[in-house]
C-alpha positions in Angstrom: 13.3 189.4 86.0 11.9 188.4 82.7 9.1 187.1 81.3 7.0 184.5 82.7 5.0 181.7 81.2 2.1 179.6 81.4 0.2 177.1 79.5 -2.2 174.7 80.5 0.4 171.7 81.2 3.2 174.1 82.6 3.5 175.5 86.1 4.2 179.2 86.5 8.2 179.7 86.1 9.8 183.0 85.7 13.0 183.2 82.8 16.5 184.4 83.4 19.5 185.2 81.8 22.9 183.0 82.9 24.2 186.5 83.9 21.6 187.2 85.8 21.4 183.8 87.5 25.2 184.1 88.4 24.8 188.0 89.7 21.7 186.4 92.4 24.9 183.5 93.6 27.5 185.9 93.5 25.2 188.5 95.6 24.2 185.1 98.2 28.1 184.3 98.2 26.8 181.2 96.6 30.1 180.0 94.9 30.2 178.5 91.4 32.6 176.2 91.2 31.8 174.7 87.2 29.1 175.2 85.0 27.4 172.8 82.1 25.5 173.7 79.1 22.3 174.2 81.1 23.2 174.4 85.0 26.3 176.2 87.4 27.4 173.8 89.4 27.9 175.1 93.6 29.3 174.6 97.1 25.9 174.4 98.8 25.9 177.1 101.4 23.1 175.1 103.6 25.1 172.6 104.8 28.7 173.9 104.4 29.2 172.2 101.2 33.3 173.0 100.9 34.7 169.5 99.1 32.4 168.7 96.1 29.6 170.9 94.3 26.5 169.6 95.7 24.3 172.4 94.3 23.1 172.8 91.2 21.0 175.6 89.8 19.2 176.1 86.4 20.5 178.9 84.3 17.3 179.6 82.9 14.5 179.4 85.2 16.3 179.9 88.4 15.8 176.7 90.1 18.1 175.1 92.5 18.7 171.5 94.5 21.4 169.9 96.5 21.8 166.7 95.3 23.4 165.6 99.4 20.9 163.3 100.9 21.5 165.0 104.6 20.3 167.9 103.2 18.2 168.2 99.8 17.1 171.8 99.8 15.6 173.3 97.0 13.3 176.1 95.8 13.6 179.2 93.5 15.7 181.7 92.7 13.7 184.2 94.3 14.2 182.0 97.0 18.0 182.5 98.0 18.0 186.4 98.6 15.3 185.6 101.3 16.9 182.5 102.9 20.7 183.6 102.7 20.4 187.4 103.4 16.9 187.5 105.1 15.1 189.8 103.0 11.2 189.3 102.4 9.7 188.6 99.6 9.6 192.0 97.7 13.2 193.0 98.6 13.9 189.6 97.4 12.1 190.3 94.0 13.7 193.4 94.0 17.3 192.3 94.1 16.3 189.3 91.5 15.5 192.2 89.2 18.1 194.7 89.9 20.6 191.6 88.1 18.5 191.4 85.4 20.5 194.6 83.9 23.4 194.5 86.2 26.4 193.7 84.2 28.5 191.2 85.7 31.9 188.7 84.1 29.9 185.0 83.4 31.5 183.2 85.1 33.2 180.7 81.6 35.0 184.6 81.6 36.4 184.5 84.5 37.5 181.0 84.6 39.5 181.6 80.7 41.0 184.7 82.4 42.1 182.6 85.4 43.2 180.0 82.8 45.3 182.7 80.7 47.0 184.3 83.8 50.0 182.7 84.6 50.5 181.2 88.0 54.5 182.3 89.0 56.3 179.5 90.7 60.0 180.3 92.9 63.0 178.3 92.3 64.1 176.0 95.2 67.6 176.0 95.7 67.8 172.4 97.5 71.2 170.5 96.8 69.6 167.8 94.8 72.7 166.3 93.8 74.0 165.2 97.3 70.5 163.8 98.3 70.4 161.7 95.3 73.8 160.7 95.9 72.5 159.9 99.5 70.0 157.8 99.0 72.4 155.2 96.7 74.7 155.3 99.8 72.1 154.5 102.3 71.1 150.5 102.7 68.4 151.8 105.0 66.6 153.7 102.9 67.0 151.5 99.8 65.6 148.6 101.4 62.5 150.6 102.5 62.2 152.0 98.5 62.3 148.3 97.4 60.3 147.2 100.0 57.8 149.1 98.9 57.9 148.0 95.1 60.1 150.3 93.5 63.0 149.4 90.9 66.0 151.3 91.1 65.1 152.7 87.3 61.8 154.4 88.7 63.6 156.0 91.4 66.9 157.3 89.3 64.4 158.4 87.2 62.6 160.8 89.9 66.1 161.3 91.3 64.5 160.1 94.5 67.0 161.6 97.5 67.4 160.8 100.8 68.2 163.5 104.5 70.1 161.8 106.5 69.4 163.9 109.4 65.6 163.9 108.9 65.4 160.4 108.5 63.1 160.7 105.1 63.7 159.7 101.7 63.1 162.7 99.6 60.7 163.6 96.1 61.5 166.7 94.1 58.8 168.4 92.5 58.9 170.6 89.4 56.7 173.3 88.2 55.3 172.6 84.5 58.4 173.7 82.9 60.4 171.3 85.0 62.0 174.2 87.6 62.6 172.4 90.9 59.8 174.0 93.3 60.7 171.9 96.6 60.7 169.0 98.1 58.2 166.3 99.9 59.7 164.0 102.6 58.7 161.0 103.7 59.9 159.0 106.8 61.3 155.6 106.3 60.5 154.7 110.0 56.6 155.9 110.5 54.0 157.4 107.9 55.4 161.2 108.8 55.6 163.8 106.0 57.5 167.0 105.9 57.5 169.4 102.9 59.8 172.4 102.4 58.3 175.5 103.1 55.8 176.6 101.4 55.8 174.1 98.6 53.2 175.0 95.9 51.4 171.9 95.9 47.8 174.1 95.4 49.5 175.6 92.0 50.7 172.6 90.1 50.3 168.6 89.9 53.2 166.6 91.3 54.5 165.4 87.4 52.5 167.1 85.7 55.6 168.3 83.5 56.2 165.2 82.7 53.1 163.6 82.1 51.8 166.6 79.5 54.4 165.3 77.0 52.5 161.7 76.9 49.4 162.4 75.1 46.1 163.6 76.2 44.7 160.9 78.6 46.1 161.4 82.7 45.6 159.4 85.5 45.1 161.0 89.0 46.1 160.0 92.0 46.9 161.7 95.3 50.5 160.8 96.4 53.6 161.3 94.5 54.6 157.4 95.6 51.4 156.5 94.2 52.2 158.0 90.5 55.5 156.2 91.0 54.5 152.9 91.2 51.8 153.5 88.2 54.1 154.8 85.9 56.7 152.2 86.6 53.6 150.0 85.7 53.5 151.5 82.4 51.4 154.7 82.4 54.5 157.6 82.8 50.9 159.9 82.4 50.3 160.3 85.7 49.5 163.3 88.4 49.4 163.5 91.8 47.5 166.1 93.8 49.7 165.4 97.0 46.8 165.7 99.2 42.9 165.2 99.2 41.6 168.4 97.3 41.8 169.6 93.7 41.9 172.8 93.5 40.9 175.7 90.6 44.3 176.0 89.7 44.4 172.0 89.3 41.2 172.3 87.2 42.7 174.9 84.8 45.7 172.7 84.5 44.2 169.8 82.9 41.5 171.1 81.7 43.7 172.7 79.4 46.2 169.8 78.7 44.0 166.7 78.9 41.0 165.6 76.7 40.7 162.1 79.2 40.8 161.9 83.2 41.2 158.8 84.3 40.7 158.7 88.5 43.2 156.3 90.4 42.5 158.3 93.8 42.4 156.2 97.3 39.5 153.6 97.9 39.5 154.5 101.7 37.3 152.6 104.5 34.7 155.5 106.0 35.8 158.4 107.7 32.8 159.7 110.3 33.8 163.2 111.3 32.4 165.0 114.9 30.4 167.9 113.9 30.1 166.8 110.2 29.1 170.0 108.2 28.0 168.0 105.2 26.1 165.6 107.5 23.5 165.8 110.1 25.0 167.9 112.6 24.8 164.9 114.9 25.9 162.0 113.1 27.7 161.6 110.3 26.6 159.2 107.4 30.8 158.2 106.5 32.9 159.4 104.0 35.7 157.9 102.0 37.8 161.1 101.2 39.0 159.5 98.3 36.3 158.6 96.3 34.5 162.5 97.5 38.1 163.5 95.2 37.3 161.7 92.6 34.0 163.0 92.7 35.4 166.8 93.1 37.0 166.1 90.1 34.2 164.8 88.0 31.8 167.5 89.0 34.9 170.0 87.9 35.6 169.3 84.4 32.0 168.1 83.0 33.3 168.3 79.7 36.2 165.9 80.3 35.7 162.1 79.4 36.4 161.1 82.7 36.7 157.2 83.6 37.3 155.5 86.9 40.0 152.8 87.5 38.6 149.5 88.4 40.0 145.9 88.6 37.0 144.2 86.8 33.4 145.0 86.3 32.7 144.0 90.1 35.4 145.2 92.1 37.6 148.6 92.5 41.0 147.8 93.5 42.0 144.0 94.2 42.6 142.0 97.7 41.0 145.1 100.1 44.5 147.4 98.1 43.6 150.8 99.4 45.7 152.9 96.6 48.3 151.8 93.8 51.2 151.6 96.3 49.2 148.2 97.9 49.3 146.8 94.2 51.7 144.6 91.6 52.3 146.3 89.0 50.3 144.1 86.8 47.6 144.8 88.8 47.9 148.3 88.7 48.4 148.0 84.5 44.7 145.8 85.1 42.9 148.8 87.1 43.9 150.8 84.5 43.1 148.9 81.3 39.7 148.2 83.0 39.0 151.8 83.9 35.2 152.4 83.7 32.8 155.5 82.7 31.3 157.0 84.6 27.8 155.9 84.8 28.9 152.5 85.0 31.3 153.3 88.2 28.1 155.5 90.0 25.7 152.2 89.2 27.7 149.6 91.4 30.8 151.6 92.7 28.2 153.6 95.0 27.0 149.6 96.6 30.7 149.1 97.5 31.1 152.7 99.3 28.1 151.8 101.4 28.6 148.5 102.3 29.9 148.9 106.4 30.1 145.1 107.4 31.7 143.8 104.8 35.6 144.3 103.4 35.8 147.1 101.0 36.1 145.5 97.7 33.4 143.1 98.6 32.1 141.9 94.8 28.8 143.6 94.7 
């Protein structure tokens, strides 16, 4: 522990190293998911914090908050070894100390060696060819495609397939040198997925070998038909995260290949979960899983420009649209001309996500 401080307009507050913040988390399996200049962001491990950091703790004096409403703990560092390992308050100062000489990796370390190890991807040996074929042979599944807004150029261009026998038009996915990694089916009857096995969807962004050759602005969405219908809109610089978490391998990605995010991810209506860890045990407050991505991704990559897309300065997506799949193209190319900062999305886009009674996109 280092030195302390006082002066007659300052509380007591004890001094740390960033190391020796980090060694205290690791030790309380408090895990750091980003860090800014002056705080590492954390799951909080009071409420079972697993989508978005919540927590945030000082790298300096040791302080810590949750920034969820349901739960807003807070206190010292000292404070962790007692709550999260029950120790009292001297094994507690001990263990504080003990890290003040430990070594330990920082944790911007660890993250440029998970950045510089590279992530091995296997070959799928899927008969492409015939599926494609398939698909230009099947009125069925064509009508669906163009029922859903698709030109025939956008999906020869993703060589878009189609299983008979599965009843699913089919989207290849690539690892970032373009190597076919599998394949994501969708049924043309009922929203029913079915990937091949084991398709590395945690390792890699659906496109993103593509969309690294157009410059250093992306757009992220969640579903591969969703980054089909914004780049036939224009904006071939698109992602998908083919579900509704971003993981550290994501993170490194385009952290490492984009200087702008721009967030296109689902404007849902609440979800209330039974049992809600991030809520009162009892009754959960609603969540929109989309925007909590959005927000995962944000908290991620705080030294990103990131922007959020938004159909005018009152309203997110147009006529109640819940992703770019319900939109024209034009209003998709609208969304994404519009796309706001940050601050100016948290100042009304937050009235929109709590408004219950009233349709989604409500102007506030």
């Amino acid at each position: 522990m280092a030195r302390g401080r006082r002066d007659e307009w300052d509380d007591d507050y004890e001094e740390y190293t960033p190391q020796q913040v980090e060694g205290v988390l690791e030790y309380c399996e408090v895990e750091v998911v980003s860090d800014t200049f002056t705080h590492f962001l954390a799951y909080c491990p009071f409420h079972g914090n697993t989508d978005t950091p919540a927590m945030a703790v000082d790298k300096h004096n040791g302080k810590f908050h949750c920034f969820n409403p349901s739960c807003e703990n807070s206190g010292e560092l000292i404070d962790l070894p007692r709550r999260l390992k029950g120790l009292n308050v001297f094994q507690s100062m001990r263990k504080v100390a003990y890290y003040k000489t430990h070594d330990s990796t920082p944790f911007a370390d660890r993250m440029a060696e998970a950045m510089n190890t590279p992530v091995k991807f296997v070959e799928f040996k899927g008969d492409f060819d015939r599926m494609e074929d398939d698909l230009w042979e099947s009125p069925v599944a064509l009508e669906y495609l163009r029922g859903r807004g698709f030109e025939d150029t956008t999906l020869r261009h993703f060589q878009i397939g189609y299983s008979a026998k599965q009843n699913m038009v089919v989207v290849p996915m690539h690892d970032p040198t373009g190597m076919p990694i599998g394949l994501i089916g969708r049924s043309i009857i009922d929203k029913r997925f079915k990937n091949s096995t084991g398709l590395p969807k945690a390792k890699t962004c659906w496109n993103f070998h593509r969309a690294k050759r157009k410059g250093e602005t992306v757009i992220v969405c969640e579903a591969s038909f969703d980054a089909m219908r914004i780049h036939q809109a224009g904006y071939p610089n698109v992602v998908a995260l083919l579900g509704g978490h971003v993981t550290d391998l994501h993170v490194t990605q385009l952290s490492r290949t984009f200087s702008k995010i721009i967030i296109m991810t689902d404007f849902d209506r609440k979800q209330f979960r039974p049992n809600c860890r991030m809520c009162d045990y009892k009754r959960c407050r609603g969540h929109r899983p989309g925007r909590d991505l959005g927000r995962s991704i944000l908290n991620r990559m705080p030294n990103k420009k990131v922007m959020w897309a938004a159909y005018d300065d009152t309203c997110v997506y147009p006529h109640e649209a819940k992703d770019a799949g319900d939109m024209t193209d034009s209003e998709i190319r609208t969304c994404l001309k519009n796309a706001v900062s940050n601050l100016t999305y948290s100042q009304w886009g937050a009235v929109l996500e709590e408004k219950d009674d009233l349709p989604l996109f409500q102007n506030a």
